[in-house]
N, C-alpha and C positions, 0 to 999 in steps of 0.2 A: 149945422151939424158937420162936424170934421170928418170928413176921407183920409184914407189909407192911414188909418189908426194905426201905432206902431204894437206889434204882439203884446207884448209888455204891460199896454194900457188896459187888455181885455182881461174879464172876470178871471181869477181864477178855474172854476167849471166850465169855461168855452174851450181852455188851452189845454187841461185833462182831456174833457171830451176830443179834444182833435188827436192830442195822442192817444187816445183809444181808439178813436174811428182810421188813426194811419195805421196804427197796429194792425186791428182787424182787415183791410184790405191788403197788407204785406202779408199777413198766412193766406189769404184767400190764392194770392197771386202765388204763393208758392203751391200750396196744393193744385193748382191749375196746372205748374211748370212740373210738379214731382212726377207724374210720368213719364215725362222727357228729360228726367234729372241726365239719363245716362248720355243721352245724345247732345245734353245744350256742356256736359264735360268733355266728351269724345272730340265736339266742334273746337272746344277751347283750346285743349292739348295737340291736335293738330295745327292750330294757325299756330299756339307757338314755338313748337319743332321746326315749323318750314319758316319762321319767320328770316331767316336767312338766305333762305333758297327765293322764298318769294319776293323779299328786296332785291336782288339778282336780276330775279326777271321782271318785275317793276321798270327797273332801267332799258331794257329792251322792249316793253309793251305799252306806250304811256296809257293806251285808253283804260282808266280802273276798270270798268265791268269785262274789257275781253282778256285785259291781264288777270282775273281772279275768275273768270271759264276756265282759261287753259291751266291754271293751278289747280281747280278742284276738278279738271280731265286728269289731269298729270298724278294726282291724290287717289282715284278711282284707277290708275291703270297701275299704280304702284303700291296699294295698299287693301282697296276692298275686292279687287278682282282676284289677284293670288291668294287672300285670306278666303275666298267662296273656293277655290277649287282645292287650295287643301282641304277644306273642312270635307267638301266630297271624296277627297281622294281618303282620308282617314276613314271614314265610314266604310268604305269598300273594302280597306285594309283590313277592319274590325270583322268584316261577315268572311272573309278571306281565313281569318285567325278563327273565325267560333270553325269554321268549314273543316281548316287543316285539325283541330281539333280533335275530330269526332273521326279523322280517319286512324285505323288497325292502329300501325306504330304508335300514334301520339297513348289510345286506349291503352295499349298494352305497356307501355313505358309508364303509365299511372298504377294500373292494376301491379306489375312488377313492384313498384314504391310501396305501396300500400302494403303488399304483400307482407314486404321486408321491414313492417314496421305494425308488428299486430296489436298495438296499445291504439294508433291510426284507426288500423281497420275497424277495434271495436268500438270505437268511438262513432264511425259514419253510418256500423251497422244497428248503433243505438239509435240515433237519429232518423235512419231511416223506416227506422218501426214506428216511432213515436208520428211519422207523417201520417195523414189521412190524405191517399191521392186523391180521389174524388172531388174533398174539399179542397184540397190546394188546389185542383185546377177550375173551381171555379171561381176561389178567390183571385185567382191569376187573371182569370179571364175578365172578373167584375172588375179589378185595375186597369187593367189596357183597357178595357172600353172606356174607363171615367177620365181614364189620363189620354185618349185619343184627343178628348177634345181641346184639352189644357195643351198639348203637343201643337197644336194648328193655333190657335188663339196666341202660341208665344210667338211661334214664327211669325206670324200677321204682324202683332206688336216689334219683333225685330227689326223684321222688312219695314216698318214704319217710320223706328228710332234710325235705322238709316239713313231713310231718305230724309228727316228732319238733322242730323247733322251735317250732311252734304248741305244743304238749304241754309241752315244757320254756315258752314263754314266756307261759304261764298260769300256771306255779306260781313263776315270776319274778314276776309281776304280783302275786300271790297272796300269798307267802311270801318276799319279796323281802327282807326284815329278819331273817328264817332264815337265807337265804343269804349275808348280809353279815355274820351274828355266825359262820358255818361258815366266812366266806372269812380274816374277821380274824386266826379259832382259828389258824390253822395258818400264816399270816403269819410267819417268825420277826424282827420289829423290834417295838421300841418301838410303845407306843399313839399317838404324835404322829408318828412315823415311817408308820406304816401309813394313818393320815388323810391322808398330805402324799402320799405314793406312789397311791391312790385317789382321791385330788381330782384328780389329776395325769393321771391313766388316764380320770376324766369329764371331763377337758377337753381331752384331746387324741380322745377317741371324740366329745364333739359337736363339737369344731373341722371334726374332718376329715368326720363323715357331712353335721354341717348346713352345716358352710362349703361344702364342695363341691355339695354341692348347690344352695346359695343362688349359685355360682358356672355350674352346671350350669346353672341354672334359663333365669340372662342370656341364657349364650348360646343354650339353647335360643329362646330369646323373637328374638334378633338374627338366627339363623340360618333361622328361621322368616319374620320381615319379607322376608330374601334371597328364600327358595324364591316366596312369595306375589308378590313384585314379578315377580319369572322368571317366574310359569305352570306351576311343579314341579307336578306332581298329588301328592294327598296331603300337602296341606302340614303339619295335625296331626300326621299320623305320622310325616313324617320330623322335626316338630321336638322331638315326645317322643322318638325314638328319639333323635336327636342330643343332647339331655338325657343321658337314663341313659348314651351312649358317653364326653357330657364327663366322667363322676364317673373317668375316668382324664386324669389330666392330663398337659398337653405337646400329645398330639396323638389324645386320644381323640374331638374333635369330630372332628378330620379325619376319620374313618374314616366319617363319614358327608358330608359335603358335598366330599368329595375324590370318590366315587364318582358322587354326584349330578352333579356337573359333567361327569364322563367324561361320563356318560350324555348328555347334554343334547347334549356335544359330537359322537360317537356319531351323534345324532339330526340332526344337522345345524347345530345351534343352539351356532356355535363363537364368538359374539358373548354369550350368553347364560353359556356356562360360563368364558368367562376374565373377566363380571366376580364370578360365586359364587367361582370360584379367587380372586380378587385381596378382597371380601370377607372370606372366609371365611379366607385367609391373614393378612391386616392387620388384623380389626378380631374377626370371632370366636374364634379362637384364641389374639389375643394381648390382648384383654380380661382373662384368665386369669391373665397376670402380674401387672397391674394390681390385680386384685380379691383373686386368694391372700392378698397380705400385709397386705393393710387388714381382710380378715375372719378370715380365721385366723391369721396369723403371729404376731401377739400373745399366742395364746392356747395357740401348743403350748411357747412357751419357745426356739425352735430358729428357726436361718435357713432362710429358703426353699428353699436349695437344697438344704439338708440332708432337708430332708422328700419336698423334691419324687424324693431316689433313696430314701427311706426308703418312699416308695408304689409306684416301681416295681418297686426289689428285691421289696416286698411281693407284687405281683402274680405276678412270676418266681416266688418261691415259691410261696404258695397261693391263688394263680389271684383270681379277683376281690376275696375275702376280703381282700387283701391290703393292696388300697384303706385299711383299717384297721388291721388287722394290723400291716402296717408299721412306719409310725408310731407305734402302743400298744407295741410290742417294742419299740422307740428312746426311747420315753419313761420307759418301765420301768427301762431299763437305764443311764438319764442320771442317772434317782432314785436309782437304788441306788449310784450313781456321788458322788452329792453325800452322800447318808446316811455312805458312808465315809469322803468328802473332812472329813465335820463330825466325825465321830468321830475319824479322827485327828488334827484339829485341837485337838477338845476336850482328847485326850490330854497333845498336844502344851503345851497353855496350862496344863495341873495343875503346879502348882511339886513339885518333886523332893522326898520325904521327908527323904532323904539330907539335902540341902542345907543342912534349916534346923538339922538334929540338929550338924551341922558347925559352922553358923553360932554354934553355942550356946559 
């Protein structure tokens, strides 16, 4: 009886069956991974932003495990520490904003509005009839209580996907040439095809994290000038937070100096918010168009606008990740688009066997 039979020899039904039995273990294993989709992406895009910082300090640390500690110290003290205390600091701002709200002026500056606009008023005082308080506030109250618990269950789950991409992006840091001889293995193209496909995927994941951020950064910097000239309070915070809202483009600045100006307006200061609106429409928003194609557009291979629905669809699907997502999915699929366009080319150019047996 002959050993290590070569595949080929075996039944037909044994080589089905094994590609159904691999099939079915690769969904199992993905659905195992799909709760931690967000954190085994978050670890990925991280190792390859710092991949230049972290060969740097490579050459200064030889041991691998304390050189990829002090990277994912250096990762936590540069990136997940100040994303926690904005995120507190924005919240405070929020209860600060319902608070300033609710005092006289802000009241009387609406009531005034309203006033001077009686198609307005009968509109909020139809609506207002049509409520039944009683029942709204216990349907209010039935939500906050169903949604307290979904509120603690997300944070659990956050707190979780964190600490799993910290963990995964140490042993990226670490074993990172493991994981690109594991990623290559099972790659099925050509060894020059699979460099060209991963060259392609590092240059569209730095285009879009560090271009847009080097984009973000602007108009944080311009939208910050705006608030400081106006008298905004907080002008640090709202121009890191307008930062991290541009890393969506089109209109993710707006979502902060669009509100800011309500507000200002609100406050009585309707001089002050049409010129942040007039601002913040003409010159920080549309800085963006400007700046996209001179830092990134070069580098993902693809027209502006193509990307620019390849980050939003991104987003539509999964949620901020998408930011990159996107566009690494679009780039992927462009490559493996040319890898076939070359191969049946190359086909194509092989002179016929046939022909020359003829020619004879």
């Amino acid at each position: 009886m002959q050993e290590g039979r070569d595949d080929r020899e075996l039944p037909p039904w044994r080589q089905i069956t094994l590609y159904l039995l691999t099939l079915a273990i690769l969904i199992l294993c993905a659905l195992i991974l799909q709760p931690f989709f967000s954190a085994i992406v978050g670890a990925i895009v991280l190792a390859v932003v710092t991949e230049i910082p972290y060969n740097w300090l490579s050459t200064r640390i030889l041991h691998r495990t304390t050189c990829a500690t002090v990277a994912l110290i250096l990762v936590i003290l540069a990136v997940i520490v100040p994303g926690f205390f904005l995120a507190q600091e924005l919240g405070e701002q929020a209860l600060k904003a319902i608070v300033s709200l609710r005092n006289p002026n802000a009241q009387n500056t609406i009531t005034d509005y309203i006033g001077n606009h009686p198609a307005l008023a009968n509109r909020i005082e139809a609506f207002s009839a049509s409520i039944d308080i009683n029942n709204a506030a216990r349907t209010t109250a039935a939500y906050v209580g169903s949604k307290a618990a979904m509120i603690l269950g997300n944070s659990v789950h956050l707190i979780t996907e964190m600490v799993v991409m910290l963990f995964l992006l140490f042993f990226l840091f670490r074993d990172r040439h493991l994981a690109l001889a594991a990623l290559r293995s099972i790659i099925p193209l050509r060894e020059d095809e699979t460099n060209e496909l991963l060259e392609r995927i590092d240059d569209t994941i730095y285009a879009t994290f560090l271009g847009r951020l080097a984009i973000a950064l602007v108009q944080g910097v311009l939208a910050g000038l705006a608030f400081w000239v106006l008298g905004v309070p907080g002008v640090i915070l709202w121009s890191i937070t307008l930062t991290a809202f541009a890393m969506i483009p089109a209109f993710g600045a707006f979502l902060v100096w669009g509100p800011i100006a309500i507000y200002l307006g609100l406050n009585g200061h309707w001089g002050k918010a049409a010129l942040l609106a007039i601002w913040g429409g003409l010159i920080v928003s549309t800085i963006d168009n400007i700046l996209y194609p001179i830092l990134i557009g070069g580098h993902l291979r693809a027209h502006t606008a193509i990307i620019l629905i390849t980050i939003l669809g991104g987003i539509a699907v999964f949620g901020p990740l998408g930011i990159i997502l996107g566009p690494v999915i679009f780039t992927i699929a462009s490559t493996l688009l040319d890898i076939w366009h070359a191969r049946v080319s190359q086909i194509a150019t092989q002179p016929d066997p046939l022909s020359s047996i003829h020619s004879l």
